[in-house]
PDB file of N, CA, C and O in Angstrom, chain B, residues numbered from 101:
ATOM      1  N   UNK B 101      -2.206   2.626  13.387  1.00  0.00           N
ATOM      2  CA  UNK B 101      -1.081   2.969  12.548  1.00  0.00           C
ATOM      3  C   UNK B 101      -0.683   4.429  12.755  1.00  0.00           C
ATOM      4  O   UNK B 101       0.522   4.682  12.761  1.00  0.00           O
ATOM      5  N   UNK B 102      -1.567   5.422  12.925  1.00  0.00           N
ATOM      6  CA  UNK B 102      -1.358   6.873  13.289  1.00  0.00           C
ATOM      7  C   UNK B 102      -0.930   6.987  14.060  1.00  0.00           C
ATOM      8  O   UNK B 102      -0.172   7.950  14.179  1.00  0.00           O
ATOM      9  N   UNK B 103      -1.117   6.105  15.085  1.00  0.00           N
ATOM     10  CA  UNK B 103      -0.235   6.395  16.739  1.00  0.00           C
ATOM     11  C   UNK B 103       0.896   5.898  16.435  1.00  0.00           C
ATOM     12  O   UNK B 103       1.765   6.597  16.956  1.00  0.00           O
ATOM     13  N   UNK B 104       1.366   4.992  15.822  1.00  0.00           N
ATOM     14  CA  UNK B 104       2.811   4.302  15.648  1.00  0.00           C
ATOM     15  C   UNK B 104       3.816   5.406  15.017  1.00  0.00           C
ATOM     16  O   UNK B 104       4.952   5.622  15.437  1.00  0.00           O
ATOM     17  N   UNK B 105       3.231   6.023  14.001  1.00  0.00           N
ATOM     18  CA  UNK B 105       3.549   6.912  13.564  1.00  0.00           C
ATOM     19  C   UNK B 105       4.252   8.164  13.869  1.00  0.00           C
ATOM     20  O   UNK B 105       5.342   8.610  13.508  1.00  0.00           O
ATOM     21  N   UNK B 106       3.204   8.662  14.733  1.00  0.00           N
ATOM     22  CA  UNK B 106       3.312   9.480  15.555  1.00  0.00           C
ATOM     23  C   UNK B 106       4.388   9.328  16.573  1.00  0.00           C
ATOM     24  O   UNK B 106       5.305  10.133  16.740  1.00  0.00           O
ATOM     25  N   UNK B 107       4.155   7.984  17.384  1.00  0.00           N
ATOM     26  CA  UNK B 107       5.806   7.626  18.361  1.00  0.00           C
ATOM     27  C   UNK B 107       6.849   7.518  17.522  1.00  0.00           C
ATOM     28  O   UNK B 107       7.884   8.042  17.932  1.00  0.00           O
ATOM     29  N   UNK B 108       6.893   6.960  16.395  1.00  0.00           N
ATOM     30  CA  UNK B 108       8.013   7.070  15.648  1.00  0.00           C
ATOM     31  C   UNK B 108       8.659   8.725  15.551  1.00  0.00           C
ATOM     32  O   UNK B 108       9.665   9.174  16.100  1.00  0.00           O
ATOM     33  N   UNK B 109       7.853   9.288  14.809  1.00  0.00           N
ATOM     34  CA  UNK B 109       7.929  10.435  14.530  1.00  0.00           C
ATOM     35  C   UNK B 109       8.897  11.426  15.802  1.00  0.00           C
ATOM     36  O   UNK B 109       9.893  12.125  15.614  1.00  0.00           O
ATOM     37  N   UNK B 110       8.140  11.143  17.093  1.00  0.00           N
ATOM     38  CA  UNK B 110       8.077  11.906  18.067  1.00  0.00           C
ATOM     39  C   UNK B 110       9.580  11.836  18.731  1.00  0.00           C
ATOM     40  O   UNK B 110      10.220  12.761  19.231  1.00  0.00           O
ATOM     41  N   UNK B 111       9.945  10.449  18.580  1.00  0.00           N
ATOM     42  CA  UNK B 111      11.271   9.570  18.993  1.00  0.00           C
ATOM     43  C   UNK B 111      12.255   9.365  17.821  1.00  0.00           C
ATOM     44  O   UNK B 111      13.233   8.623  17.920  1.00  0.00           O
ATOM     45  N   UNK B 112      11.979   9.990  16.820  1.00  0.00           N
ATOM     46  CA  UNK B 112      12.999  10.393  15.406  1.00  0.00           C
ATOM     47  C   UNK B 112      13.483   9.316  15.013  1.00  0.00           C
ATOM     48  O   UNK B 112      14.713   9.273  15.014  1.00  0.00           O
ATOM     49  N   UNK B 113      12.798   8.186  14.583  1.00  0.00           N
ATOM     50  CA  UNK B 113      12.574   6.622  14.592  1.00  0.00           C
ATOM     51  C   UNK B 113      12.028   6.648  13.018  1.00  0.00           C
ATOM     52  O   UNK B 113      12.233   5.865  12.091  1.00  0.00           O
ATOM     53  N   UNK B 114      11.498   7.481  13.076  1.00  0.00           N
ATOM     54  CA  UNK B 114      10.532   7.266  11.837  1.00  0.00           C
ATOM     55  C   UNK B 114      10.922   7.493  10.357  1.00  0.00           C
ATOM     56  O   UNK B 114      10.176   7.454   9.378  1.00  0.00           O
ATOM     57  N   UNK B 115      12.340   7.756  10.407  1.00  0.00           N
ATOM     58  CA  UNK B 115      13.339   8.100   8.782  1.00  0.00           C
ATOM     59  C   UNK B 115      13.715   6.807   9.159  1.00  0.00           C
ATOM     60  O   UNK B 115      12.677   6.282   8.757  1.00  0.00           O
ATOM     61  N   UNK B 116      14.299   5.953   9.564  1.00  0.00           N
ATOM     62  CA  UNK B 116      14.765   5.000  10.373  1.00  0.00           C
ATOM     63  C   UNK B 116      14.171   3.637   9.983  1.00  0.00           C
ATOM     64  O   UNK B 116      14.826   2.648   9.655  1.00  0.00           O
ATOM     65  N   UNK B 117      13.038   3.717  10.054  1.00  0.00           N
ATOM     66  CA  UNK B 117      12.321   2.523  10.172  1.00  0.00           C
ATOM     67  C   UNK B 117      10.868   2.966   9.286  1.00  0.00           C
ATOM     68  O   UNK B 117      10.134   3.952   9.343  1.00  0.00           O
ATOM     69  N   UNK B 118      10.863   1.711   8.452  1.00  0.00           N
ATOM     70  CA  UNK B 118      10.038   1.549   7.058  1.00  0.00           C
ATOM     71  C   UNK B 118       8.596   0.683   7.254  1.00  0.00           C
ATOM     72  O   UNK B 118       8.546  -0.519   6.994  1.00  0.00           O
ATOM     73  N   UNK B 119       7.626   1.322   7.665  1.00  0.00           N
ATOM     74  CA  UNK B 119       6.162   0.584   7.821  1.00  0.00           C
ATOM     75  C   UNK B 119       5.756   0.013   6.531  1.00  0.00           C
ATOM     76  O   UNK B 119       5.806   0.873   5.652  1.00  0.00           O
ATOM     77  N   UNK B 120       5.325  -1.278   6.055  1.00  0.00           N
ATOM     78  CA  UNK B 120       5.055  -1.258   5.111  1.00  0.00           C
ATOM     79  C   UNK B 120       3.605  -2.260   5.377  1.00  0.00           C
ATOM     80  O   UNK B 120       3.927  -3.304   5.944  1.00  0.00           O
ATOM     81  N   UNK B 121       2.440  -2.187   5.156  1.00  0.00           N
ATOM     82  CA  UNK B 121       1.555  -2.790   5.458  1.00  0.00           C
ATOM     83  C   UNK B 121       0.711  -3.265   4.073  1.00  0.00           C
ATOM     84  O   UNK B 121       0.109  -2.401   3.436  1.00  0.00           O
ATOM     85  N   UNK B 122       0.691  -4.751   3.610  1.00  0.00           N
ATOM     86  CA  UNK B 122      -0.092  -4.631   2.135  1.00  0.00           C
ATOM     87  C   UNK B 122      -1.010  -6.080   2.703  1.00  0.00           C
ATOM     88  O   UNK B 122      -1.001  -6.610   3.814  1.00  0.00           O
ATOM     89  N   UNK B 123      -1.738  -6.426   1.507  1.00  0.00           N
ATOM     90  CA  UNK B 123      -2.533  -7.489   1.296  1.00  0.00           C
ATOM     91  C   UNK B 123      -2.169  -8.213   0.283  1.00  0.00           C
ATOM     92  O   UNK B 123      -1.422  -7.670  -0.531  1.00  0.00           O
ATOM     93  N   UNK B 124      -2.589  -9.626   0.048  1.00  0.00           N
ATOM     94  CA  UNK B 124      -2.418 -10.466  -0.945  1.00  0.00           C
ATOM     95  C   UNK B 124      -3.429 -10.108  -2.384  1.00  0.00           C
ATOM     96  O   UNK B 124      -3.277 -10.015  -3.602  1.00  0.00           O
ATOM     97  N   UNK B 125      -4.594  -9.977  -1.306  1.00  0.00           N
ATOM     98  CA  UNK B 125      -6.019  -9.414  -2.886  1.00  0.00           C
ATOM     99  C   UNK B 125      -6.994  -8.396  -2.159  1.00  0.00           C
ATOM    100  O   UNK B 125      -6.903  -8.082  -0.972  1.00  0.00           O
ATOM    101  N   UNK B 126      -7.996  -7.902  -3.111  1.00  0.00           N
ATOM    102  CA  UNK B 126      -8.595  -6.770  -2.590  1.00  0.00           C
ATOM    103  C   UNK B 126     -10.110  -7.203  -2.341  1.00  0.00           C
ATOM    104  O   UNK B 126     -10.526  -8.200  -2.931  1.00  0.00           O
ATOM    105  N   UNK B 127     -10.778  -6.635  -1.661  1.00  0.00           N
ATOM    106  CA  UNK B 127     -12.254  -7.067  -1.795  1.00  0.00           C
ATOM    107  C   UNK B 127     -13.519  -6.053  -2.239  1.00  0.00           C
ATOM    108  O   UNK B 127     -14.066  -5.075  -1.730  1.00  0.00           O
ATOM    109  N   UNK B 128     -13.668  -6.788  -3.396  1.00  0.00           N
ATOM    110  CA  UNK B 128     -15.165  -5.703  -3.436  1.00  0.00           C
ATOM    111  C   UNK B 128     -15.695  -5.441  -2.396  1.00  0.00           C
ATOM    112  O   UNK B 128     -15.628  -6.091  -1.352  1.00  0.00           O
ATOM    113  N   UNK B 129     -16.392  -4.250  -2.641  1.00  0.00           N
ATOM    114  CA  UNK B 129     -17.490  -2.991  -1.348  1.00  0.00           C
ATOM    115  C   UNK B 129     -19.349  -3.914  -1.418  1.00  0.00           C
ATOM    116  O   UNK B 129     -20.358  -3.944  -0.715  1.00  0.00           O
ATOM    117  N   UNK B 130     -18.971  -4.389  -2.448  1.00  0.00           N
ATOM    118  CA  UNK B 130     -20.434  -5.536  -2.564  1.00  0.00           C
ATOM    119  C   UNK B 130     -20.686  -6.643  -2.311  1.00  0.00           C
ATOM    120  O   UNK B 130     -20.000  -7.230  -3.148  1.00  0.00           O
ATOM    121  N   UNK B 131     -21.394  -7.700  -1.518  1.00  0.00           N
ATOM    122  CA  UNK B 131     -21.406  -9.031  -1.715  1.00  0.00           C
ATOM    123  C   UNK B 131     -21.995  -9.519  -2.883  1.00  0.00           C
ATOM    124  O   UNK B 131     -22.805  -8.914  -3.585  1.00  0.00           O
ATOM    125  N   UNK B 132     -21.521 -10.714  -3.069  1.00  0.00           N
ATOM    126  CA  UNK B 132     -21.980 -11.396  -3.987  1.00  0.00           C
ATOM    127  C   UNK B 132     -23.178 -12.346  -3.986  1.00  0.00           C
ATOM    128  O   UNK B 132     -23.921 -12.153  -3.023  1.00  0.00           O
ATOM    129  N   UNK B 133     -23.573 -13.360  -4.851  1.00  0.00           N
ATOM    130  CA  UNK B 133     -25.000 -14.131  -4.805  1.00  0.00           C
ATOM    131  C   UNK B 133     -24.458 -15.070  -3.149  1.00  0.00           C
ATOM    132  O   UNK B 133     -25.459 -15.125  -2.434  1.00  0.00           O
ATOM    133  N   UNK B 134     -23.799 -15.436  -2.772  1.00  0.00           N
ATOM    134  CA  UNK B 134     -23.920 -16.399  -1.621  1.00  0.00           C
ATOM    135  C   UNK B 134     -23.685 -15.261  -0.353  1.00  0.00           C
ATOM    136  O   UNK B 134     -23.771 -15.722   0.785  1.00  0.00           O
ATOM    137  N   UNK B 135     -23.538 -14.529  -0.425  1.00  0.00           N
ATOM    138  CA  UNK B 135     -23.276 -13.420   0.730  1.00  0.00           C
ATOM    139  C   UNK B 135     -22.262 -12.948   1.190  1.00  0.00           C
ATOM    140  O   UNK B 135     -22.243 -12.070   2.052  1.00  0.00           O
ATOM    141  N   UNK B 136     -21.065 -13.586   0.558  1.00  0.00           N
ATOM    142  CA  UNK B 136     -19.673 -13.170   0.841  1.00  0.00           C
ATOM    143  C   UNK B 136     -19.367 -11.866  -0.057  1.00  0.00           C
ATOM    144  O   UNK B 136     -20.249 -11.148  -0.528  1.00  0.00           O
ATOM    145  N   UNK B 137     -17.467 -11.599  -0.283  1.00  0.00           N
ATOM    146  CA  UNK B 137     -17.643 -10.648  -0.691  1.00  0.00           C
ATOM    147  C   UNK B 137     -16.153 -11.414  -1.474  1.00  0.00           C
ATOM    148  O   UNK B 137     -15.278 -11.894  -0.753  1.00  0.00           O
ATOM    149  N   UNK B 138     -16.034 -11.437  -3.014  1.00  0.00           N
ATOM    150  CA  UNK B 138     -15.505 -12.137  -3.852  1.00  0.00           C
ATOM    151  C   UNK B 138     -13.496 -11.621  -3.829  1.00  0.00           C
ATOM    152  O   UNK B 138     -13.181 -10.507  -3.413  1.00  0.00           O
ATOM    153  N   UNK B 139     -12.519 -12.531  -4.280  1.00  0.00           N
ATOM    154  CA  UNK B 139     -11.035 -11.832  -4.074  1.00  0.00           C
ATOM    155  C   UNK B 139     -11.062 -11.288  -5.362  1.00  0.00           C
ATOM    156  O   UNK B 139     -11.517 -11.817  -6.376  1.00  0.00           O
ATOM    157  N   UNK B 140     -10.380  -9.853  -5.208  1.00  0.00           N
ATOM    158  CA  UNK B 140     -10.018  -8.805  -6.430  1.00  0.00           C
ATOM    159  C   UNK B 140      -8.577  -8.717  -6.371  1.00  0.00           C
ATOM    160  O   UNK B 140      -7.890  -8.062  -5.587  1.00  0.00           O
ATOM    161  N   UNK B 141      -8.164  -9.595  -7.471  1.00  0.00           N
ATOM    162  CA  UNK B 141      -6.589  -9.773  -7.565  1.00  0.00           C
ATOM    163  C   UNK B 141      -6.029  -8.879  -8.361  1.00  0.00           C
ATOM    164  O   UNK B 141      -4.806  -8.807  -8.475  1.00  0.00           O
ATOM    165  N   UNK B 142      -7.015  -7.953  -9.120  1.00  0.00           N
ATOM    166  CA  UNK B 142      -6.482  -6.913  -9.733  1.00  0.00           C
ATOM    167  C   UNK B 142      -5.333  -5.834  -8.841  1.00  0.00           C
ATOM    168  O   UNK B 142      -4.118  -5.652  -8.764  1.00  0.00           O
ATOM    169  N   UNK B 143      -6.493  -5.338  -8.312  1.00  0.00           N
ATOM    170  CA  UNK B 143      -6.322  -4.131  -7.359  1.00  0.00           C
ATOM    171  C   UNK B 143      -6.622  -4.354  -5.751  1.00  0.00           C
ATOM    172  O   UNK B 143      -7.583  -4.941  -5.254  1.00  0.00           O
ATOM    173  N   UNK B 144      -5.469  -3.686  -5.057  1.00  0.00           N
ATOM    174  CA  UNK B 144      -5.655  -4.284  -3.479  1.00  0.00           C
ATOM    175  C   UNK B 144      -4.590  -3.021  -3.454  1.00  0.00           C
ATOM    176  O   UNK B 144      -3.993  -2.374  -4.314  1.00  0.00           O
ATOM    177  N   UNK B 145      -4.700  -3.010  -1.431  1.00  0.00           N
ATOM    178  CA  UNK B 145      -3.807  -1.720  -0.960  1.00  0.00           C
ATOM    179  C   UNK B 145      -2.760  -2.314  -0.311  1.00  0.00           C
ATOM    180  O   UNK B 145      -2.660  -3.436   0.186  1.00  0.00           O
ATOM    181  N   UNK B 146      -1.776  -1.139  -0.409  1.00  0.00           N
ATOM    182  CA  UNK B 146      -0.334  -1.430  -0.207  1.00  0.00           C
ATOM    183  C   UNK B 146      -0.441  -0.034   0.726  1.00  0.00           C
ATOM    184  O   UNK B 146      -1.467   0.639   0.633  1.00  0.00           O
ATOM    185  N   UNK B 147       0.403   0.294   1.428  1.00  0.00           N
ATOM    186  CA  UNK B 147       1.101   1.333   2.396  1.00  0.00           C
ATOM    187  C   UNK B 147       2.536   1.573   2.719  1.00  0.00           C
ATOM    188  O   UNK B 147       2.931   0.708   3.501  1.00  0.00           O
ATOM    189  N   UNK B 148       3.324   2.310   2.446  1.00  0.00           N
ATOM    190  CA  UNK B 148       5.082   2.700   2.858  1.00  0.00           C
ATOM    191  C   UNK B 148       4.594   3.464   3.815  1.00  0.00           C
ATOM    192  O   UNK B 148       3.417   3.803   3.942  1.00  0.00           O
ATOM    193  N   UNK B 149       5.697   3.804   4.647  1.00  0.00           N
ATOM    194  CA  UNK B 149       5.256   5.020   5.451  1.00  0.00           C
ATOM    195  C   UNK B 149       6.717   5.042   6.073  1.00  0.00           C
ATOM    196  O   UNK B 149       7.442   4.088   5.791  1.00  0.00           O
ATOM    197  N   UNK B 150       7.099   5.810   6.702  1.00  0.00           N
ATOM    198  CA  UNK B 150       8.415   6.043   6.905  1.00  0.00           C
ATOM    199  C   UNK B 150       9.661   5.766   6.487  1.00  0.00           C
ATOM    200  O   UNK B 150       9.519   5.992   5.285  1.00  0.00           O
ATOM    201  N   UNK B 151      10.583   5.497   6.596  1.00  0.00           N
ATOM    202  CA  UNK B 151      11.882   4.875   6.138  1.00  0.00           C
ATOM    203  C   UNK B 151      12.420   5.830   5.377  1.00  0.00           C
ATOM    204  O   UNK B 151      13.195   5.407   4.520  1.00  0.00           O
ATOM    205  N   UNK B 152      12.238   7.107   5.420  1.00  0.00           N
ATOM    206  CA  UNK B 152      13.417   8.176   4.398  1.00  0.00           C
ATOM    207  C   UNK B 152      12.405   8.101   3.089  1.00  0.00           C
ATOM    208  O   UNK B 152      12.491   9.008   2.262  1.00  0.00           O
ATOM    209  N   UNK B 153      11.502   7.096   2.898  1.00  0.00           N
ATOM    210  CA  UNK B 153      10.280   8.322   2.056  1.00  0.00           C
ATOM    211  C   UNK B 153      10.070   9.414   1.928  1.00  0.00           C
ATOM    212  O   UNK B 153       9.609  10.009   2.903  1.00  0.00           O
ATOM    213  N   UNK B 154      10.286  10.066   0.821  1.00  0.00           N
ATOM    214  CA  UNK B 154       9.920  11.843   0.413  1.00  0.00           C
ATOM    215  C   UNK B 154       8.627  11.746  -0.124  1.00  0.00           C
ATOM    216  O   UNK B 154       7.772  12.491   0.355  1.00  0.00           O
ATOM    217  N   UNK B 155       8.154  10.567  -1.502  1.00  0.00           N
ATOM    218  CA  UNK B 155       6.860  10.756  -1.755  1.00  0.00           C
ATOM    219  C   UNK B 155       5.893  10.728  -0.778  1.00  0.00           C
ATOM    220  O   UNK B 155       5.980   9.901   0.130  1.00  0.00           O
ATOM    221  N   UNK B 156       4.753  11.710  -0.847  1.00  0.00           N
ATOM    222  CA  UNK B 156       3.601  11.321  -0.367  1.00  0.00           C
ATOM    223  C   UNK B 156       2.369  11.123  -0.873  1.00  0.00           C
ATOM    224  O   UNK B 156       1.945  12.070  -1.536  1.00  0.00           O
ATOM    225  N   UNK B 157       1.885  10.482  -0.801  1.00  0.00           N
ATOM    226  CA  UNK B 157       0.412  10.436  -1.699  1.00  0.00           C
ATOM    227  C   UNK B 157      -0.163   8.962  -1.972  1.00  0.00           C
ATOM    228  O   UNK B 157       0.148   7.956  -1.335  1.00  0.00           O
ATOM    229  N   UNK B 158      -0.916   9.023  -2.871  1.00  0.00           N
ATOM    230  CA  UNK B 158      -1.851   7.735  -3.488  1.00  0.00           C
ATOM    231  C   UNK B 158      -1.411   7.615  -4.932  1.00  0.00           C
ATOM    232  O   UNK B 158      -0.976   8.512  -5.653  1.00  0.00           O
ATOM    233  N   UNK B 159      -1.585   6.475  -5.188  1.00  0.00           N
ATOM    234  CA  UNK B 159      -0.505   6.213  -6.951  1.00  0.00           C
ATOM    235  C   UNK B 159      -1.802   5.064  -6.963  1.00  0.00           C
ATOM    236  O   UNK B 159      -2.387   4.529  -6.022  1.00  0.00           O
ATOM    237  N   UNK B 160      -1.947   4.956  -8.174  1.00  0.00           N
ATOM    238  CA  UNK B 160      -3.150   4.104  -9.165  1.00  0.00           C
ATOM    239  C   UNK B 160      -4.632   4.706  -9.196  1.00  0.00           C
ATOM    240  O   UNK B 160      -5.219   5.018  -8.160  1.00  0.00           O
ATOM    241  N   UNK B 161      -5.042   4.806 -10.140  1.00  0.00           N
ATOM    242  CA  UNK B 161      -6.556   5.093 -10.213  1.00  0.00           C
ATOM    243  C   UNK B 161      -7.129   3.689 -10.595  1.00  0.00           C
ATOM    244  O   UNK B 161      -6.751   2.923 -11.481  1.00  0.00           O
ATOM    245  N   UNK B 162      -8.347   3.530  -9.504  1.00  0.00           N
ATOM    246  CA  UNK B 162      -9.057   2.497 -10.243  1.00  0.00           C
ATOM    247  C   UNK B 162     -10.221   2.928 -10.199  1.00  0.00           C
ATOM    248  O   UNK B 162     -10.450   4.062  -9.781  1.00  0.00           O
ATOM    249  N   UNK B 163     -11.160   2.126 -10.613  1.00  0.00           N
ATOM    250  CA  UNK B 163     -12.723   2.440 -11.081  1.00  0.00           C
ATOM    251  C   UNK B 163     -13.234   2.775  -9.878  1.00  0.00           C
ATOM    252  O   UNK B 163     -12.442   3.150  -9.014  1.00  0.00           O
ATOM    253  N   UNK B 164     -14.778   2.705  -9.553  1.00  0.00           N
ATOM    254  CA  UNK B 164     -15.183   3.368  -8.240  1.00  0.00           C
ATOM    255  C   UNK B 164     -15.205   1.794  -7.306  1.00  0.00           C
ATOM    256  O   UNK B 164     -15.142   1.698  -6.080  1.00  0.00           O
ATOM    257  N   UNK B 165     -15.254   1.283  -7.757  1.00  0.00           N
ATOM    258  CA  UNK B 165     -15.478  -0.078  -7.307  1.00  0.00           C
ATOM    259  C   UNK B 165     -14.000  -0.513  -6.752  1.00  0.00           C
ATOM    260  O   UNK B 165     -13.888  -1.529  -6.066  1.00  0.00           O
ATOM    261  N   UNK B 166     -13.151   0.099  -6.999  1.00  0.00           N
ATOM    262  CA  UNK B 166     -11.785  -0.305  -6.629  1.00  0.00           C
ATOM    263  C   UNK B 166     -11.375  -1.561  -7.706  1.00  0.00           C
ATOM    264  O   UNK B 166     -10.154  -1.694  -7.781  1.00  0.00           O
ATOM    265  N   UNK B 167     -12.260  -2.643  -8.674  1.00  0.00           N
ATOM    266  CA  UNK B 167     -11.709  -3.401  -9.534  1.00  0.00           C
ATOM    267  C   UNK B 167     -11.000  -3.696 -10.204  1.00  0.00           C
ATOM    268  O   UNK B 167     -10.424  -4.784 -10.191  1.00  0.00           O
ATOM    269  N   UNK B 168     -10.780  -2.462 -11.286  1.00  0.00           N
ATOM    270  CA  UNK B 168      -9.898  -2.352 -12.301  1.00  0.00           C
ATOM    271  C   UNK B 168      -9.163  -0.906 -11.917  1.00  0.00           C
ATOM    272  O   UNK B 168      -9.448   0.057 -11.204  1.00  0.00           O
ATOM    273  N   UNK B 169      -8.005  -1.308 -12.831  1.00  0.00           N
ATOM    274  CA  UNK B 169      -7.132  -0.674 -12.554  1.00  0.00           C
ATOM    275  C   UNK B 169      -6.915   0.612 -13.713  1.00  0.00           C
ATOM    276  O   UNK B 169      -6.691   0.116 -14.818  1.00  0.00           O
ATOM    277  N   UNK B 170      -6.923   2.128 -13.744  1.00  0.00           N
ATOM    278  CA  UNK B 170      -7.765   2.971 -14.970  1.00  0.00           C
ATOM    279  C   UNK B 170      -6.359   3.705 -15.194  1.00  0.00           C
ATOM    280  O   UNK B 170      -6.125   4.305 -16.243  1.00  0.00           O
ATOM    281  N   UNK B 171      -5.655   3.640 -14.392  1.00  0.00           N
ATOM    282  CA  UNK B 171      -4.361   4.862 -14.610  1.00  0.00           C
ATOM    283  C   UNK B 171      -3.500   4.508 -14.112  1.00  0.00           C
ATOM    284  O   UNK B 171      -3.716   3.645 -13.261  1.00  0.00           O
ATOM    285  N   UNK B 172      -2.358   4.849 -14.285  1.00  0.00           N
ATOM    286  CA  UNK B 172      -0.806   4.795 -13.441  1.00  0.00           C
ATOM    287  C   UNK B 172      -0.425   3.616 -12.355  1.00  0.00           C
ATOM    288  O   UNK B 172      -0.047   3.792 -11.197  1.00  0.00           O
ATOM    289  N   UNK B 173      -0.643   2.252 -13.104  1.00  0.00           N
ATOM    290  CA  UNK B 173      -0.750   0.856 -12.211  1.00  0.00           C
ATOM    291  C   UNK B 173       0.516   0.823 -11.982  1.00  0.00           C
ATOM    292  O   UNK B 173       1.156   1.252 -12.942  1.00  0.00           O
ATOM    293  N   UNK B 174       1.485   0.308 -10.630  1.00  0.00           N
ATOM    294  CA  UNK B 174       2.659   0.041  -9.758  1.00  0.00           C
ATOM    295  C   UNK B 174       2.183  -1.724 -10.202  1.00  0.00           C
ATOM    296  O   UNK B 174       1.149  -2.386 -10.292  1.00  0.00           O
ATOM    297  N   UNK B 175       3.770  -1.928 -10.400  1.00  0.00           N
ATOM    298  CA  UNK B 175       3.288  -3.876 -10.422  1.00  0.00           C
ATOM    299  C   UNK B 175       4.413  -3.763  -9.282  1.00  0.00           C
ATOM    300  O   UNK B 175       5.093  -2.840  -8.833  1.00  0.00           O
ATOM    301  N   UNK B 176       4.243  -5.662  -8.929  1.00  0.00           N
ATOM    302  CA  UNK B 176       4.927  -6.013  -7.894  1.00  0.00           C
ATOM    303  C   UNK B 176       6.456  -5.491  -7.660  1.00  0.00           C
ATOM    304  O   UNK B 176       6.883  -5.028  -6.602  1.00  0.00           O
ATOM    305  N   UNK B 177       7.110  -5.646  -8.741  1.00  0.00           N
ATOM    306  CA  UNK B 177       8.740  -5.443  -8.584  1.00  0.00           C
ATOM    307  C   UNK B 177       8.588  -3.604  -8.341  1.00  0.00           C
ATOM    308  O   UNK B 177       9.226  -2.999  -7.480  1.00  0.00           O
ATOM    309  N   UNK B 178       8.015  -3.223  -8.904  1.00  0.00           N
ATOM    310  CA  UNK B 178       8.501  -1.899  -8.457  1.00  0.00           C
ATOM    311  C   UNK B 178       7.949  -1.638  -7.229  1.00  0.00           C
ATOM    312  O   UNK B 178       8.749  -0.901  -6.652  1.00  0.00           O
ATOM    313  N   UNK B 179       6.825  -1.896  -6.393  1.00  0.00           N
ATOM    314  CA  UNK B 179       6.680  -2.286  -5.308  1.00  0.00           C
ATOM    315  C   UNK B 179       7.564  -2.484  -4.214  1.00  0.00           C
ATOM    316  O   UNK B 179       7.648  -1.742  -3.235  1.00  0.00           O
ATOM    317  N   UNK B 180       8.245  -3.554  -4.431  1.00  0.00           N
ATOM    318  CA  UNK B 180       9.246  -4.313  -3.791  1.00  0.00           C
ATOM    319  C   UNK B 180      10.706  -3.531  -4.212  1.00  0.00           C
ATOM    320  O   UNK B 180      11.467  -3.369  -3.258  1.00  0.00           O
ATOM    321  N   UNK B 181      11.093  -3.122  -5.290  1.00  0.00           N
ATOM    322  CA  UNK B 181      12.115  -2.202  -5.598  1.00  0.00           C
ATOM    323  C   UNK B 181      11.908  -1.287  -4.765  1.00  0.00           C
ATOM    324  O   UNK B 181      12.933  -1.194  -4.090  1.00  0.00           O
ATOM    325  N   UNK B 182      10.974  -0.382  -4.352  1.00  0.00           N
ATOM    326  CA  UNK B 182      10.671   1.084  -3.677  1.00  0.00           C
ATOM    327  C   UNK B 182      11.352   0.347  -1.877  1.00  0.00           C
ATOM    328  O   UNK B 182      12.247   0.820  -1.177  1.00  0.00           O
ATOM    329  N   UNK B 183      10.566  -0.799  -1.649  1.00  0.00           N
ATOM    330  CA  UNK B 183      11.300  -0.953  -0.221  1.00  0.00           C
ATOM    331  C   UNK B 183      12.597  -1.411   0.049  1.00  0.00           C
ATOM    332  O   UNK B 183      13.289  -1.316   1.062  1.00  0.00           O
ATOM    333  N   UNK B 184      12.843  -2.035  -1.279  1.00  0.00           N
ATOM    334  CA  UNK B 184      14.507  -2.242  -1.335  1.00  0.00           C
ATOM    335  C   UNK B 184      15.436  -0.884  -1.196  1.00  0.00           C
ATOM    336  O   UNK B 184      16.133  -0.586  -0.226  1.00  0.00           O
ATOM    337  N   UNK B 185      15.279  -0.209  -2.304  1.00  0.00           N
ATOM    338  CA  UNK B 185      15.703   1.055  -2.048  1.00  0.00           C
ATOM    339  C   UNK B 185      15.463   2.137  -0.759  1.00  0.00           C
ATOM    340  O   UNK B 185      16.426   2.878  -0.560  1.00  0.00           O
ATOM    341  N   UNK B 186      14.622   2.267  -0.112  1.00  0.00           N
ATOM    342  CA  UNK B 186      14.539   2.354   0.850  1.00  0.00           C
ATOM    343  C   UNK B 186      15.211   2.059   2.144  1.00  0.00           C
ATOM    344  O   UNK B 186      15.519   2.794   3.083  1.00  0.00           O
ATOM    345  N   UNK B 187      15.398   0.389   1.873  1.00  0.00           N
ATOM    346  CA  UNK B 187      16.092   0.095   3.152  1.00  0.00           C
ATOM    347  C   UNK B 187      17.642  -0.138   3.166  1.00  0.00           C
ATOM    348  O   UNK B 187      18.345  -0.584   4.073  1.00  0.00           O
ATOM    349  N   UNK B 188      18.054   0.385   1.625  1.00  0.00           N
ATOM    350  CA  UNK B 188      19.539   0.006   1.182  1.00  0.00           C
ATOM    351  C   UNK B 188      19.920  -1.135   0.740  1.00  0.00           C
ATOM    352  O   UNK B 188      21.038  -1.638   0.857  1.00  0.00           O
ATOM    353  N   UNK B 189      18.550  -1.762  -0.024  1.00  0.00           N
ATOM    354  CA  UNK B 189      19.438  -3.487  -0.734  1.00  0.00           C
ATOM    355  C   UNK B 189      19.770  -3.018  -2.028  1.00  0.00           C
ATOM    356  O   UNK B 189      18.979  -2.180  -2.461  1.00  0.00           O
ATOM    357  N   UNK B 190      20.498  -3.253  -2.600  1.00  0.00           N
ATOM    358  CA  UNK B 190      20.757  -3.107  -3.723  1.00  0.00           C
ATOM    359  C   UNK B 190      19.969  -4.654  -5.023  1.00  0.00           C
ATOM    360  O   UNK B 190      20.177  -4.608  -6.236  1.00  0.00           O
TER     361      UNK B 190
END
């Protein structure tokens, strides 16, 4: 993703065009009793990255475990609002 970035960047592509990379659910850092590692539908990662984005940073606090969600939770629509706006849908 850093290298994509970077060519974007390099080739002035990168206001232009909107990376957005997420997941459906998150996974605990622990396995569980059968050895897998259980879906955390709470909390999972999302990524923007270019497209005329000014914010930068990390938005939600969750526990250390990544489980719950402790501060400043993004739900889906505003999610999906941020890349709308972004790419000019109204």
């Amino acid at each position: 993703m850093a290298t994509l970035i970077v060519d974007l960047e390099q080739t002035r592509l990168l206001g232009k065009t909107l990376i957005v990379i997420t997941t459906e659910f998150g996974r605990p850092s622990g396995f569980d009793s059968g050895g897998g590692r259980e879906h955390q539908d709470n909390s999972f990662s999302c990524v923007l990255a270019g497209g005329g984005l000014s914010n930068c940073g990390a938005y939600v606090q969750t526990d250390q475990q990544a489980k719950r969600i402790e501060a400043d939770p993004v739900c889906d629509p505003d999610f999906y609002a941020t890349i709308c706006a972004a790419t000019g849908v109204d």
